[in-house]
N, C-alpha and C positions, 0 to 999 in steps of 0.2 A: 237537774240532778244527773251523776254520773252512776249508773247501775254494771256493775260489771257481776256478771252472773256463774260464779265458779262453783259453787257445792250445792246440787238440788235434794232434794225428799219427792219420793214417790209414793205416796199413799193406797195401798193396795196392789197385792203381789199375783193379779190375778194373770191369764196372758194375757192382755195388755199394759194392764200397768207393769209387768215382770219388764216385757218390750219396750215400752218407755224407758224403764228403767235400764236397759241395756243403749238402748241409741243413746240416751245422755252421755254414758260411759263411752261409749263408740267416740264422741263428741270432746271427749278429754274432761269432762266434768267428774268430781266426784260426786257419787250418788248414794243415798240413806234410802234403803227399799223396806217399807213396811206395813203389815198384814194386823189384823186382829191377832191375838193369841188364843187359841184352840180351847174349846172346854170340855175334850176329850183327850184321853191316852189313843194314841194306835198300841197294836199289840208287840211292833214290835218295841216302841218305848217300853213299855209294861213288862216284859222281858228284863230289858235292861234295867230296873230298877227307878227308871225315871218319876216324876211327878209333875203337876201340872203347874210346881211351883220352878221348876228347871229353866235356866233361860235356852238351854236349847229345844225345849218341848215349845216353851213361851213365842219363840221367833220360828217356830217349822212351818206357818205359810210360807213367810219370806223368805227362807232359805228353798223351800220346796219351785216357788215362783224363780229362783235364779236359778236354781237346776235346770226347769223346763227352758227356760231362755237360752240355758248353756248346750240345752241337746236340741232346739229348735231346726226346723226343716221348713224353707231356709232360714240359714243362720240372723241369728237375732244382734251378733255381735260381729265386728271388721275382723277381731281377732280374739282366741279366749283369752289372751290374756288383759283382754279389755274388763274381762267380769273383777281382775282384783281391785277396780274403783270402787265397785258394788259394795257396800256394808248393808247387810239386813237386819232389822229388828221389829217392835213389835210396836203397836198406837197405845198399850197402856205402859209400858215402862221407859219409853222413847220419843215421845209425842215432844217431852223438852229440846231436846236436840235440832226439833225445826228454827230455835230462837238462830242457831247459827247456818243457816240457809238462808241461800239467795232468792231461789225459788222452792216452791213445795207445787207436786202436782198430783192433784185425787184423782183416783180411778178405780174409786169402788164402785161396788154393783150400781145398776141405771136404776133408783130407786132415793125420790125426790126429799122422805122423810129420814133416813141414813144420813143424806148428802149435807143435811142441814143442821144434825145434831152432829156429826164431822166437823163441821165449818164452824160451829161455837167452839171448840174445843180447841181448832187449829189457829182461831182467831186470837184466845189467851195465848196459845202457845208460842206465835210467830213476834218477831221485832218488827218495827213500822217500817224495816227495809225490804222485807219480804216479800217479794212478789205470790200471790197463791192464785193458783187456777185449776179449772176444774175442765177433765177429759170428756166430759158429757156428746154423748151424741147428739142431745137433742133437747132435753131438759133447759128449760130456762134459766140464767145465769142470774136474773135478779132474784129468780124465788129461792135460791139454796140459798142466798148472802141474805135475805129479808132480817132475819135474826140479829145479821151480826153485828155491831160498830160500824161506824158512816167512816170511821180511817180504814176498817177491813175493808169495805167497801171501794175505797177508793183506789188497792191493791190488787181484787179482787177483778177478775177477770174466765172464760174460757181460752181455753186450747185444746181441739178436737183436732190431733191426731185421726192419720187413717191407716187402717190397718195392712201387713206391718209398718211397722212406724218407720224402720229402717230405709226399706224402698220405696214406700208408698209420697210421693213430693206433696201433697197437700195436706198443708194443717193451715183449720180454720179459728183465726183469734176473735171469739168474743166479747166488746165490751158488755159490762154493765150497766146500768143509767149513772151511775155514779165514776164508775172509772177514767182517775186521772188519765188525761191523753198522752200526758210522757209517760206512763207506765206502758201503753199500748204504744207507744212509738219506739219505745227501748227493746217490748216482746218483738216486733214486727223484726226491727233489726239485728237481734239476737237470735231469730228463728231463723230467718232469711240465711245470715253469713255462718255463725256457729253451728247451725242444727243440721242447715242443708236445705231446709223447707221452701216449699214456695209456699207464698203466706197469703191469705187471702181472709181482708177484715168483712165476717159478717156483723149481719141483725140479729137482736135475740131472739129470732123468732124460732118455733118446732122445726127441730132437723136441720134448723140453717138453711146454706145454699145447696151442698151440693149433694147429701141425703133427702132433701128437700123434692128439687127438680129429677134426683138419679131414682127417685124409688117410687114417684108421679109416673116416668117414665116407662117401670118397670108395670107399674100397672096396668095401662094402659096399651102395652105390648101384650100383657095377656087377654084384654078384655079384645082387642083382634085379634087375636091367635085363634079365641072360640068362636067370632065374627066369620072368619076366613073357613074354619073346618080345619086350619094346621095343627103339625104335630112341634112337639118340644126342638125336633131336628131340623124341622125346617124350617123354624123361627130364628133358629140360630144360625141357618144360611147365609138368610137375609138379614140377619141386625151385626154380623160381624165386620170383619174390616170393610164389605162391598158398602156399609151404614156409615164408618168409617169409627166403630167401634172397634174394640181390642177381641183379635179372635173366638175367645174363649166367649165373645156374643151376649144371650140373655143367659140361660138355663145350668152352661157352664160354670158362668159365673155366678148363679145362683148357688151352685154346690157348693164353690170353693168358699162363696161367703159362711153359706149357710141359710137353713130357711128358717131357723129359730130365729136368727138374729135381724134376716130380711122384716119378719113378719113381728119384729119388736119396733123394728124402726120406722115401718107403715103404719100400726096401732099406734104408737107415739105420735104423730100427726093428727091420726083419724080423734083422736082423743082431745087433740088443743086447738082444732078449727074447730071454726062456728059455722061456715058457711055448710049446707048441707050437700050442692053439690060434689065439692072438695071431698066432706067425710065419705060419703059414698065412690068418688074415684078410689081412696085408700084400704075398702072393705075387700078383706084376704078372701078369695075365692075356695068352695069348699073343698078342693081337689090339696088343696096348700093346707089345710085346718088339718083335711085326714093325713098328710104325707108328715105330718111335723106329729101326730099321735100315735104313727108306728112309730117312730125314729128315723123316718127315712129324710134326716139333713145337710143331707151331699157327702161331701169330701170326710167330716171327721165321723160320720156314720158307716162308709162305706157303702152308699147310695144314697140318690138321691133323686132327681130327674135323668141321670145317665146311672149305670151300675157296669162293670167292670168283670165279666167273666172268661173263664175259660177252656176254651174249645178243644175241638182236632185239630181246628187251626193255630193253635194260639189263642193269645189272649183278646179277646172283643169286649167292644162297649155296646152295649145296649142301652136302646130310648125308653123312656117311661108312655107308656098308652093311658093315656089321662081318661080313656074312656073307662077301658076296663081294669086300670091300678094295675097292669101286669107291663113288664118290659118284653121289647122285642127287637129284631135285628135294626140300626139305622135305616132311615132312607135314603137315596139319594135325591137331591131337591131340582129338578131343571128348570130354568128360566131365561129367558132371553134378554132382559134387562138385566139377571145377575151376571150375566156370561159376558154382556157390552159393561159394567160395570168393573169387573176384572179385569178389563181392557185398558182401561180409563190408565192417565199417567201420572193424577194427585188427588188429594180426596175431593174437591170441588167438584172436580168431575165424574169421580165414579158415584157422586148423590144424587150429580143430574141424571147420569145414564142412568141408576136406578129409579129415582121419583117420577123422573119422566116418563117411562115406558110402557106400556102397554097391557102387564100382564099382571098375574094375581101376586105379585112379589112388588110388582108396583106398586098396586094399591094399598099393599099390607104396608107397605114401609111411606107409602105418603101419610097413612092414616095415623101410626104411629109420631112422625115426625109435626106432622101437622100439630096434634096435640099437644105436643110438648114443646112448641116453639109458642101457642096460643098460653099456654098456662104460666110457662116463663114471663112472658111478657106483660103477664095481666100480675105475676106474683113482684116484680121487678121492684116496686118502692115499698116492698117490704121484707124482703129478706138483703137488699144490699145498696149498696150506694149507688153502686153505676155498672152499665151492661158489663165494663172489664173483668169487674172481679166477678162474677156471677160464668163468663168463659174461664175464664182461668179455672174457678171451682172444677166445674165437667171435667177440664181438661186432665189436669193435676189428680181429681180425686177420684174419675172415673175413667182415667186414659181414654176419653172421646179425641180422634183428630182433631176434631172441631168445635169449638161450645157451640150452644145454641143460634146466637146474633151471627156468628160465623156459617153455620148452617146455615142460618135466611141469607145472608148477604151471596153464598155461594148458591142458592137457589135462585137467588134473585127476589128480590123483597118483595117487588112493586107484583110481577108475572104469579106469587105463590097467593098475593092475600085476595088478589083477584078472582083465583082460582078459593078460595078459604069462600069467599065473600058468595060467589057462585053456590058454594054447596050451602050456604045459609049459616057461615059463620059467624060470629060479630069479633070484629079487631078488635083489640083491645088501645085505647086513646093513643096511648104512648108510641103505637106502631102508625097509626091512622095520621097521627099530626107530623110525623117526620117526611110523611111520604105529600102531607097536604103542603109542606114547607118546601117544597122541591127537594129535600134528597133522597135518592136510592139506594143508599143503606148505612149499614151502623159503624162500618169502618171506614176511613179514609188512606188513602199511603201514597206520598209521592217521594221521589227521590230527594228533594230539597226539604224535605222536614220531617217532623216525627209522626210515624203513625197516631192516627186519631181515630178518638171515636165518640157517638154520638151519645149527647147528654140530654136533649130534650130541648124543642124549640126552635130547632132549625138550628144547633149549638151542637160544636163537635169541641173536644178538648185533647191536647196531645197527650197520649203515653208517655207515661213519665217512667221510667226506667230506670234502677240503681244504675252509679258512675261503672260499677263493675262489669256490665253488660257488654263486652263488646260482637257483634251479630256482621259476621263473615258475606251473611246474604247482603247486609246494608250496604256494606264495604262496596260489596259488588255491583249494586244498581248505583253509587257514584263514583264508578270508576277508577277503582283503588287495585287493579287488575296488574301487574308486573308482567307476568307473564303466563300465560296458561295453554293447557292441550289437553286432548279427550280425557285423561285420567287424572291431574290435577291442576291446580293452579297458584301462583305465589301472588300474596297481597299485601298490600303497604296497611299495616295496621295501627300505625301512625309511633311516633317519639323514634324513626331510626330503625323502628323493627320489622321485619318482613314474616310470614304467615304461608308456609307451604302446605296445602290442603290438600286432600285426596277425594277424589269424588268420581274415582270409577266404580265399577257397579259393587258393592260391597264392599267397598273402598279397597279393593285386591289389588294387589302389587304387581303390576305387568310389566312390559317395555316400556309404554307411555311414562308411566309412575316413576320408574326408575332415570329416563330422560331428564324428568323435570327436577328430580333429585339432582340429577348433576347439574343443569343448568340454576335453579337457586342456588345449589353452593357458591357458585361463579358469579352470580350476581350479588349474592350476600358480601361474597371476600370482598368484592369492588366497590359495594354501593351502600352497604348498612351496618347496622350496626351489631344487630342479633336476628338470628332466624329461630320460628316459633313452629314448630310441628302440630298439625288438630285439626280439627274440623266438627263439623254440625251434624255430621249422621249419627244414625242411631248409634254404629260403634267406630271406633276407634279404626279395627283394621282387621280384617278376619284372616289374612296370607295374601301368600303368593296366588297366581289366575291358578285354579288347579285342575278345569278344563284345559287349558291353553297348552301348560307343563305334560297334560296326560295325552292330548289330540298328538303333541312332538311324538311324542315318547311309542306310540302307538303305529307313527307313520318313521318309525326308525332315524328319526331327524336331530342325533347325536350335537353332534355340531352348532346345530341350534338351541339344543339345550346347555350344552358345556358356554357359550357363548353370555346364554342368559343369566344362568347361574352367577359365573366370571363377572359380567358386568352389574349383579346384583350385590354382590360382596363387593368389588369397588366403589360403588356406589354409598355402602356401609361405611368405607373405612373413609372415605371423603367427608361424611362428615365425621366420625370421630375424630377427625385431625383438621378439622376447619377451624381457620384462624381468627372467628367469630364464633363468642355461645351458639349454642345450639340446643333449644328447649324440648324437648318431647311432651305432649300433653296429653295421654291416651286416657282414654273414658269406656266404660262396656266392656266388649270384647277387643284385646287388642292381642290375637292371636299369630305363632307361626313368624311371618316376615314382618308382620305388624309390632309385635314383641323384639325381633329386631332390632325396629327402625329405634326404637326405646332403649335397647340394648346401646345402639349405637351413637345416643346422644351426651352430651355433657353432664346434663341434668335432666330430671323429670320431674314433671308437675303432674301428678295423678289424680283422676276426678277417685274420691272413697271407692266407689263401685266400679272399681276397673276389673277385670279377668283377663288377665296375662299370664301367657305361655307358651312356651315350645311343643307343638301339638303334631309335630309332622310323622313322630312313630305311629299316629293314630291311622297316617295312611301309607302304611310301608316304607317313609323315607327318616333321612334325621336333618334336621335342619342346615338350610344349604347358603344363607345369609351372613354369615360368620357367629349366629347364634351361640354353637358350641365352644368355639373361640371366646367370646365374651363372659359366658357363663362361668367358664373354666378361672380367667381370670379373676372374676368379680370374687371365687370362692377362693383364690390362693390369697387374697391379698390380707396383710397384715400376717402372713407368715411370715419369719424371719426366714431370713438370706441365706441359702446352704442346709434350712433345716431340712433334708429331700425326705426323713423318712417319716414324717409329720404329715405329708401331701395326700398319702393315700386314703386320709380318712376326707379328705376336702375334694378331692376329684370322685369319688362313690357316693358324694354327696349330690355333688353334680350330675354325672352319670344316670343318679337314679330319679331327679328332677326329669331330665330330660326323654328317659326312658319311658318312665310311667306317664308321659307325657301330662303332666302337674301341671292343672291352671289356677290360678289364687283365686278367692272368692273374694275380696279386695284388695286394695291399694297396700293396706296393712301386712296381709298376709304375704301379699309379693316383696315385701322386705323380708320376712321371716324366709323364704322360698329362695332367699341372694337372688332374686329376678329385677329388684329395685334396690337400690343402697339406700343405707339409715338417712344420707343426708336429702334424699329427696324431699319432696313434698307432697303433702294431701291438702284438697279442697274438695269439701262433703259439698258442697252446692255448686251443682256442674252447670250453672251457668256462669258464674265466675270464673270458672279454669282457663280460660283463654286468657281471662284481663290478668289472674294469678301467675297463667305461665308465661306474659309478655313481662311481668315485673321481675321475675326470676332471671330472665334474657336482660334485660336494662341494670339488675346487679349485678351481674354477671360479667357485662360490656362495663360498667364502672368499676370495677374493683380491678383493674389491669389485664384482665384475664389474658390467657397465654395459650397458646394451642397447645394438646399432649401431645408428649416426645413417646415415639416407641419404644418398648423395652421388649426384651428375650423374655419368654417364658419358661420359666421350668417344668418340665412333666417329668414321671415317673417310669415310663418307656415300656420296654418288654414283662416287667418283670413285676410292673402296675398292671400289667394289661391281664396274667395269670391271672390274677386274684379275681377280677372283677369276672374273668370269662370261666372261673369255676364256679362265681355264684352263679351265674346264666346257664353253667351247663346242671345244676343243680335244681335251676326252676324247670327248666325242660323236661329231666327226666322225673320230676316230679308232677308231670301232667300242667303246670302254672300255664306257662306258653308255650307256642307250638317252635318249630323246626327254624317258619320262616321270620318268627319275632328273634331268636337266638341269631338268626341271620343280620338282623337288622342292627342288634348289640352289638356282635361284636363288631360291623364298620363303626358305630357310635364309639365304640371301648376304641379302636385304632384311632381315632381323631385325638380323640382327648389324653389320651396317656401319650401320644408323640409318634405312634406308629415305633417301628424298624430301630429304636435308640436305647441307651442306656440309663436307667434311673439317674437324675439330676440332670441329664442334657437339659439345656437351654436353646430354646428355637424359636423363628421369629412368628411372627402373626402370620406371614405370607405364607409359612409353611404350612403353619394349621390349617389356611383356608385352603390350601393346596390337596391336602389329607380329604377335609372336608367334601369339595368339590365332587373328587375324586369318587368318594364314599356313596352320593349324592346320584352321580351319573350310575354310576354301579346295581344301586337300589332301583333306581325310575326304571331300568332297561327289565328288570324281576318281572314274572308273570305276574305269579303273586303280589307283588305293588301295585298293579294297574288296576288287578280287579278290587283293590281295595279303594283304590283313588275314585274307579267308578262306583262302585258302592256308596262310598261318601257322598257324588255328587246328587248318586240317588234316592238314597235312604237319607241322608244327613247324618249318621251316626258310622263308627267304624266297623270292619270286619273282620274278624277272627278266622285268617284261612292258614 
């Protein structure tokens, strides 16, 4: 069967299903979001004359649910005008309308007998083409469908979403006993490429995979935390990134979940095992029972385990004293194995420097880890098919570095169970026979084949990977290397296309970077067919070095900076006018010279969650890459020819993008921001962007393509330049910004309106970046710039001097 999935139904407007209902929409789906209808007036309907026979009274969950979506923190949506896919209504006057959906997805409250007189009702209501699944965290997928029709049933599947649904990459697809396998194979492929997901097929079993193992984990973290004598702050020392967990650790990330909802999804467990030790791992300690009956449930109560007050100093966070229910200043945590840890130069190693060492941070974090590599192991033929998808869960749905199998294999399999076995633990079969079979661990990887991993039996099976996958690391352990130097390197990523990478330390645009940028061009013009901008870090490109730029600038080293600048803008226009596509694929943050490099490609292929932007007013400067030159452009174009007096609403457009230094919240938004043109492209699942933007490079190369000719610009000159430097003198004496932001405008206002010329001159590129440069050197040499530049590097955020 061919399922193409274009109009879904969300059942339940609550925030999550609102959330669903917005990422579909994000997705280009059209979406039907619908709630119960209310058996009460609010007062202010009552007011207005309403009744509860009104369809706007009848649909105000589900309109109330898309509000919250539309005002969410962070945004629930790429862009609002994503929400006019949304239509809301109601389950008693619109339940027909599921007949024309592809998909329907429930997420009503976690309550098994709801879910099931839902599922009769949605079972008449849907066509046999329907796909229906249910958002359950945890609830069994066979007992909500037990009711329904053995065809419902065979449609009938989960998809647990995690929350938000938008950034969160793991959704877990559950079958049913009954569920056709091309309906699970159509969701798989459907979640994967349209939704963004990484997808991972569990068991139906309580909690799944990865609320399963992540909230075993969690408990078990606290039953040593009370073992140890630790506090909430020094647990979170030691379980964060030194764990190779995501910083916000245990207790943090207790808040931000919540502890109503923690302590639903551990009673859900403790409820549907039988084993008694199990139920007792999952029993909520009484510190958690009291903190959840004042309302103390983190983030959306305003405490939780940390609470957030404010001093003589500022604002501080305060630890919760579990002893005596009262909060108090943090600790600082020392240990000598976290400090060798912190050292460490990938997470395999900073688990050894941790588990390994010595001190009560060691122990804490082997006793933790220990457990929850024993309980994985022993849970493993029951919540999923094979060790992969059970890491991937962790990984995806609890941003762990490392799943668990990956944890042992980076402890050392054979050296930890030794140690397990020592303290009087019992292996669990599945670990004991792999190690009795001769191998030593659950991953395999060699250059000549595909990673593998172990299935049972002395049996490893390859990673099977969508064709979309292509992995820059692979590339490079078989030698697919062109050319490379400290800050990047270019690779043959095979059909003709070459792959210019960045991988100096925050992938920042130095000398190095800029070198290799000229040298790919020159190997691309001569040898290939298209060159593909990207890479594997966490972001895209954060800028220029802005130590490097500040240490010049500081030892009065003019020349060297005018130099660098000079040859970073060259650099730029090399490739704008390279006689081979030129893809840009930024992902995350792709800030400053990074945003540039983007600026100055032919096309872009943007992962959804990119954050692009001209950021440099943030540190005294304005952008010194031919940023302002591009942006200028991108917003004149499709003015007609001669119109000059039409320009000045399109350049104070510009202006104030780049002023307010505006970064998008997605890929979406940086079209709306003229930072990206309409005809780019988005790919919501950023592991594909690279295979997306080498295909964009290979149309691009076939369709004749021709390098761009330069053209004159038109600016608005002097008398553009008033205008804009009366609203700046406006915000100044109105207290907005200070003396030296007004400073920084008006070089920004001289760039872009032409500097010294007359409205409708015509100037070329060279001039601009000439202006630019200029403006550039001018700023860095300010006091007031430097100590903003080191502010940034030391705060991370800007300063107001």
């Amino acid at each position: 069967m061919n399922r193409r999935i274009r109009k879904a139904a969300v059942l339940g407007a609550g925030v999550m299903g609102a959330a669903i209902a917005a990422h579909l929409a994000n997705a280009g789906l059209s979406v039907l979001l619908l709630d119960i209808p209310p058996d009460h007036l609010t007062d202010a309907e009552r007011a207005r004359g309403l009744s509860l026979h009104d369809r706007k009274v009848r649909n105000r969950l589900a309109e109330n649910g898309l509000a919250a979506a539309l005002r969410a923190k962070p945004a629930a949506l790429y862009d609002a005008a994503d929400a006019e896919r949304i239509e809301t209504g109601n389950l008693d006057d619109d339940l027909g309308r599921l007949r024309d959906c592809d998909w329907v997805v429930e997420a009503v409250v976690e309550n098994l007998d709801i879910k099931r007189n839902l599922f009769l009702r949605v079972a008449e209501a849907t066509g046999e083409h329907t796909i229906v699944s249910s958002n359950t965290s945890g609830i069994s997928i066979a007992a909500m469908a037990t009711d329904c029709p053995v065809s419902f049933r065979r449609r009938f599947l989960g998809t647990h979403f995690f929350n938000p649904p938008r950034y969160m990459k793991l959704l877990e697809i559950i079958p049913g006993p009954e569920t056709d396998s091309e309906v699970v194979t159509a969701m798989v492929e459907f979640c994967q490429r349209t939704l963004g997901k990484g997808v991972v097929v569990a068991k139906d079993t309580p909690n799944f995979i990865a609320n399963r193992i992540g909230t075993y984990g969690l408990m078990v973290t606290l039953q040593a935390m009370e073992k140890y004598g630790l506090g909430v702050d020094e647990v979170d020392a030691i379980t964060g990134p030194a764990m190779g967990r995501p910083k916000s650790a245990t207790f943090r990330t207790l808040d931000l979940v919540g502890l109503d909802t923690m302590v639903h999804v551990a009673r859900n467990v403790q409820q549907a095992v039988t084993d008694d030790q199990e139920r007792k791992a999952f029993a909520i300690p009484p510190y958690i029972e009291q903190m959840v009956s004042r309302g103390w449930l983190g983030e959306k109560t305003g405490q939780g385990f940390f609470r957030r007050v404010e001093t003589d100093k500022g604002r501080e966070i305060l630890a919760l004293d579990l002893q005596t229910m009262e909060y108090r200043p943090r600790k600082k945590f020392a240990s000598a194995s976290l400090t060798a840890a912190k050292r460490a130069q990938d997470a395999p190693s900073r688990l050894r420097a941790l588990v390994y060492g010595e001190d009560a941070a060691s122990r804490f974090a082997w006793d933790v880890l220990k457990s929850v590599l024993l309980y994985t192991a022993r849970k493993q033929g029951e919540i999923a098919d094979d060790i992969l998808s059970v890491d991937r869960a962790m990984k995806w749905g609890f941003n762990w570095d490392l799943g668990p199998y990956e944890t042992w294999d980076a402890l050392g399999v054979r050296r930890s169970v030794e140690r397990m076995r020592q303290e009087g633990e019992e292996i669990p079969d599945f670990v004991s026979e792999m190690l009795a079979s001769g191998q030593e661990a659950f991953y395999q990887r060699s250059v000549a084949s595909k990673p593998r991993f172990y299935v049972g039996r002395g049996q490893y099976r390859d990673v099977d990977e969508p064709k979309q996958i292509i992995s820059l690391a692979r590339l490079k352990e078989q030698g697919k290397v062109i050319r490379k130097n400290s800050g990047a390197s270019l690779l043959d990523i095979g059909d003709g296309v070459a792959c210019l990478e960045f991988h100096s330390f925050k992938q920042a645009i130095g000398t190095d970077v800029i070198q290799m940028i000229q040298q790919s061009a020159d190997e691309v013009e001569k040898n290939w067919r298209a060159l593909v901008i990207a890479n594997e870090a966490p972001n895209f490109c954060v800028g220029a070095n802005l130590m490097m730029m500040l240490m010049e600038a500081q030892d009065e080293n003019w020349d060297e900076i005018q130099l660098a600048v000079h040859q970073f803008q060259q650099a730029m226009m090399r490739l704008k006018y390279l006689s081979k596509p030129v893809v840009a694929a930024p992902h995350q943050m792709a800030l400053g010279g990074g945003a540039e490099v983007c600026l100055a490609a032919h096309q872009v292929q943007a992962a959804a969650e990119t954050y692009i932007g001209l950021v440099e007013v943030g540190v005294g400067l304005i952008p010194g890459g031919g940023g302002n030159k591009e942006m200028l452009i991108r917003a004149l174009e499709g003015v007609p020819d001669g119109v000059h007096e039409r320009l000045d609403s399109f350049v104070q457009k510009t202006f104030e993008t780049i002023a307010l230094a505006k970064v998008s919240t997605s890929a979406k938004e940086a079209k709306r921001l003229g930072i990206l043109r309409h005809h780019d492209g988005i790919t919501l699942q950023r592991d594909f962007l690279l295979h997306d933007a080498k295909q964009v490079a290979i149309g691009l190369a076939d369709s004749d393509f021709r390098p761009m000719q330069p053209r004159l610009v038109p600016v608005v000159g002097e008398a553009g330049a008033a205008r804009l430097k009366a609203g700046v003198y406006g915000m100044r004496v109105s207290g907005h910004i200070s003396e030296h932001d007004e400073k920084i405008a008006h070089h920004l206002i001289r760039v872009l309106t032409g500097g010294s010329v007359a409205r409708g001159t015509k100037v070329s590129e060279q001039y601009l970046l000439d202006l630019e440069r200029e403006a550039f050197l001018s700023l860095i040499g300010e006091p007031k710039t430097q100590q903003r530049m080191q502010y940034m590097l030391s705060h991370g955020k800007p300063l107001r001097n």
